[in-house]
N, C-alpha and C positions, 0 to 999 in steps of 0.2 A: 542626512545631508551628503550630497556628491560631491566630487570633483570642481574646481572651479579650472575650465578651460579659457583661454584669453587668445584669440585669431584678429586679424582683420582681412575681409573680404571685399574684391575690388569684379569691376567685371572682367569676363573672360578666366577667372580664378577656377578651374577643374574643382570640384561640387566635393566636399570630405563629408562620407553619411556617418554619423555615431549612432550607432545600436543603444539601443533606448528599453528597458524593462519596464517604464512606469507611463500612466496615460497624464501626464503633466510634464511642465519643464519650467523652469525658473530663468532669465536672461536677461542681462544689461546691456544696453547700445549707445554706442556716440556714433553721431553720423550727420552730416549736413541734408545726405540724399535720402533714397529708402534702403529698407531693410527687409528679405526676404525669408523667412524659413518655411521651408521643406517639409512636407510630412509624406513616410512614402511606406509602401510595406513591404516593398525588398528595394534591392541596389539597381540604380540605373539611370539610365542618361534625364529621364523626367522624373516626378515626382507624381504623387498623387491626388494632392492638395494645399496651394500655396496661402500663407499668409503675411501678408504686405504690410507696411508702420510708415508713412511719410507718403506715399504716391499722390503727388498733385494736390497735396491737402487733406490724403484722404487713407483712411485704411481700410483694407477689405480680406474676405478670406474668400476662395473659390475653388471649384474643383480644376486638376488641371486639362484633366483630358474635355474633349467635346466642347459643346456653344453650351454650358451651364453657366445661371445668373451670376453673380457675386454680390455676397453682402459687405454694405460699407457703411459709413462712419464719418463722418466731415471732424478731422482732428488735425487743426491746422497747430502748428510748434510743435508735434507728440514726440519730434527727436530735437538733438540739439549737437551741436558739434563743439561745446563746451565744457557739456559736464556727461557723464554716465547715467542714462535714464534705465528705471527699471521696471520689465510685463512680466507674464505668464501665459502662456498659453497649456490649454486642456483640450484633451479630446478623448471621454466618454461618453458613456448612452448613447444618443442620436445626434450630438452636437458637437463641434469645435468652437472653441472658443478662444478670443483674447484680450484680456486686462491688464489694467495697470499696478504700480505695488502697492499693497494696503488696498484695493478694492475687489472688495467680493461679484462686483457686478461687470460684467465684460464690457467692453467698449464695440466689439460689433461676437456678433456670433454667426455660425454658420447651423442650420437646420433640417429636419427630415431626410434624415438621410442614413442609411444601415448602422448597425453598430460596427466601428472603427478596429482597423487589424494592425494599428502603426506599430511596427518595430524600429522604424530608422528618423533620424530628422537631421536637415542639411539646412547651411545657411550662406547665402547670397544677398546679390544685388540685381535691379532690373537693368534693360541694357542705356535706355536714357538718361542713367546716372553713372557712367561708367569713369568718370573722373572723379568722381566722391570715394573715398572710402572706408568703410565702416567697419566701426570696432566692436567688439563683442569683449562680454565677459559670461559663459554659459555656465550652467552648474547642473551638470550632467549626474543621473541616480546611477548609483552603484549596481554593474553588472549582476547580478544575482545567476551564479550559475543551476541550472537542474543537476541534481543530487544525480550521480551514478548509482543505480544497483548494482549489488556483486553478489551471486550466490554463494550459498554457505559451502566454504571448503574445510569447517570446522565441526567439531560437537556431534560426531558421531556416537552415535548410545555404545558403551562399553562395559563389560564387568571388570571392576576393581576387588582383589581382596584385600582384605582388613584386618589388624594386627589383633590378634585374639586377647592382648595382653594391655591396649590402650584405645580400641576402638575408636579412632580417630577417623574421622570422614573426612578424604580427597577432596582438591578443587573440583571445580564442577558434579558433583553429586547432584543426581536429579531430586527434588521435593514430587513425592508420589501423595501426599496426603495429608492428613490433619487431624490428631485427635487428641485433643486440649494443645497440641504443639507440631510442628510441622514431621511428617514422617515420610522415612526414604525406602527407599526399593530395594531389595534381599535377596539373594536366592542361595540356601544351604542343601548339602546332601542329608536324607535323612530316608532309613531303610533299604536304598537301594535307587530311591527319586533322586531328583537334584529339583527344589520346591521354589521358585520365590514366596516372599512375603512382605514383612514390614519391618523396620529399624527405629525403634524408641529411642531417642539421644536421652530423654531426661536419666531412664531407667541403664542406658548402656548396653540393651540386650536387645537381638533377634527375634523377630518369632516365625514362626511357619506352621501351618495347618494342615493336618494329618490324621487321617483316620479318627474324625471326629471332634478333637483334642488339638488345644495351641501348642506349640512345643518352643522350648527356647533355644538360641542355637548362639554361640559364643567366636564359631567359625566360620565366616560367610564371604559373599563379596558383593558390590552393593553396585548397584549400576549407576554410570555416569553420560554425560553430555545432554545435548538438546535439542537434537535436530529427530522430534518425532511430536507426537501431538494423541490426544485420547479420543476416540473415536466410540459414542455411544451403541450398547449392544443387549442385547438379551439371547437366554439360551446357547442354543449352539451355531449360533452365527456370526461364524467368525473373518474378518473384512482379509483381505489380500493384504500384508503388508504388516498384519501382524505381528508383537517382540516376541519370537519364541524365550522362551524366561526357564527352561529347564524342563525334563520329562517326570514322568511315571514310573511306580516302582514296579509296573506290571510288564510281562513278556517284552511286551510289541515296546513297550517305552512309550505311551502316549506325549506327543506333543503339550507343556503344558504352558500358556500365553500369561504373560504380562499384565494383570487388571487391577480394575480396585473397584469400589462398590461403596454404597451412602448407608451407614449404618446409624443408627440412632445419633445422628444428624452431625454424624461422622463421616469421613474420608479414608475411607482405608485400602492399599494397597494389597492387593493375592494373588491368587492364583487361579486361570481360566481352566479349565478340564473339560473341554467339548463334549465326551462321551456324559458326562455329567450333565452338562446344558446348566452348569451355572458358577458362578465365582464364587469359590471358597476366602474367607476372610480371616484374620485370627480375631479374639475378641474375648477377655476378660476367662484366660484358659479353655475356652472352645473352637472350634470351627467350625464357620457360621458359611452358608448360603445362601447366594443372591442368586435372584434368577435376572435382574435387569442391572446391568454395571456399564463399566467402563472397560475399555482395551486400548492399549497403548500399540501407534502404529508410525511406519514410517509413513511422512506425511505424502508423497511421489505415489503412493500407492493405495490411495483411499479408496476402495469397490468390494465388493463383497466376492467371497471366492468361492460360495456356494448356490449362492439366489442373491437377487438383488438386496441391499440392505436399507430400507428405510426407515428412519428411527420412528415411534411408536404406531407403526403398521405390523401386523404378522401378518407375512405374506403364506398364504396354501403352500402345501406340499407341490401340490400338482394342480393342473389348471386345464380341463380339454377340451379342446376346439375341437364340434364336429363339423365336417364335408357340409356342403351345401347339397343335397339328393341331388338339383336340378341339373349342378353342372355335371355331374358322375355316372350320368343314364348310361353309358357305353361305355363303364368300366365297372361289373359289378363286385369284383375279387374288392374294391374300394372302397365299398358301401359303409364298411365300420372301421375302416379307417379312424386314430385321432392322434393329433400333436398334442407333446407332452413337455410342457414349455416351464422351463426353472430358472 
């Protein structure tokens, strides 16, 4: 329920539009003369469709602009200047309509005609009743504003460390997985890496996968926020935008990324190793490979940074277009020419 608004309108009275969100309006009148409202799709000195209560005995709804017919209604007493009589008027699908209270059935309708864009409705008088004037009681629907978007100025992914002595996990801790209970994101040093993994709350302990073998780690820091999203993958194709999650124990320090992977119908968080072409997992004192996982990515940056990435396609290495002979007759240095498209 709305607003209950109370006016009275005389002629010559300059036109108040109320911004309207619903295709109905509920309204009560006292009036000797007629009663005009207004249906219109923006603000302005006319309207777009008028509907009359009292004209000469009669009601009717019509378009305003142009020589368009009007539908009408012979309803002679339909107002009274004694007491508050109460309609409704509707205008969706193809019709406008108006009725009285307690009736489902209109008293005239208006027909064939596009579906309606009314945002406004105004109420008046015609000008040959301009010493009558008529009282309203409107019950206008609550403005419903459109929600503002705001992008995210929060929840950026971070690593936290974690007290080696009560492993307690920070607000916002990301949930990286599941295995019988929800598991989080890790990454410890361990040989000379700095590895992610996964964090057991039941058990209180770390793990990280390593040279075959789970390893437990008691000193770690566990990433947090939410502003990233997982981005399916296999081998070594890894999307632009990737969490790098820590390196290798090797020279160069290989980049190693953020993953997890479905393991005996488990969820588990690891570690990506692209020279590997697969995601290590930890798992029941092992470390386990997957060739088809998950990658954790900022979401701004979803494209693949080596060849296209579409999930369960393997695209070729290489692809080569050759020359068309006909057009390259007068260029023979061209003949084996070929594009080498990734």
């Amino acid at each position: 329920m709305g607003d209950i608004v109370e006016f009275v309108t005389l002629n010559g009275h300059q036109k108040i539009f109320y911004k309207i969100t619903s295709s109905a309006i509920n309204f009560e009148i006292k009036a000797m003369g007629n009663a005009v409202i207004g249906l219109a799709k923006k603000v302005g000195p006319e309207c777009d469709y008028l509907i009359v209560l009292g004209d000469n005995r009669r009601s009717w709804i019509k378009k305003y602009h142009g020589r368009h017919s009007r539908e009408k209604a012979d309803t002679p007493n339909i107002l009274s200047n004694e007491e508050y009589r109460r309609f409704w008027v509707s205008w969706y699908g193809e019709a406008i309509r108006l009725g009285g209270d307690g009736h489902t059935n209109p008293i005239v309708s208006y027909n064939n005609y596009p579906t309606l864009d009314i945002k406004y409705v105004t109420f008046f008088v015609l000008n040959h009743d301009y010493q009558y004037p008529v009282h309203w009681k409107v019950e206008l629907p609550p403005i419903i504003q459109k929600p503002v978007l705001k992008p995210l100025t929060d929840g950026e992914l971070h690593w936290v460390p974690i007290d080696a002595n009560t492993h307690v996990l920070p607000d916002g801790v990301l949930i990286g997985g599941y295995e019988k209970e929800n598991l989080y994101i890790i990454r410890a040093k361990h040989r000379g890496s700095l590895t992610p993994g996964k964090f057991v709350p039941a058990e209180g302990t770390a793990y990280i996968s390593w040279g075959g073998d789970a390893h437990t780690k008691s000193v770690f820091e566990v990433l947090c926020g939410f502003n990233c999203m997982w981005v399916p993958c296999s081998k070594d194709k890894i999307p632009v935008g990737a969490i790098v999650g820590g390196y290798s124990e090797n020279i160069e320090h290989e980049k190693l990324y953020v993953g997890r992977a479905k393991y005996l119908n488990y969820i588990i968080p690891g570690k990506v190793q692209p020279s590997h072409k697969v995601c290590y997992i930890a798992y029941d004192g092992k470390e386990i490979g997957v060739d088809n996982y998950e990658i954790l990515v900022h979401p701004e940056t979803r494209r693949s940074a080596n060849k296209v990435l579409i999930p369960h396609y393997d695209i070729p290495d290489e692809i080569e277009i050759e020359h068309d002979d006909d057009d390259d007759e007068d260029d023979d240095d061209d003949d084996n020419d070929s594009v080498i498209i990734f």
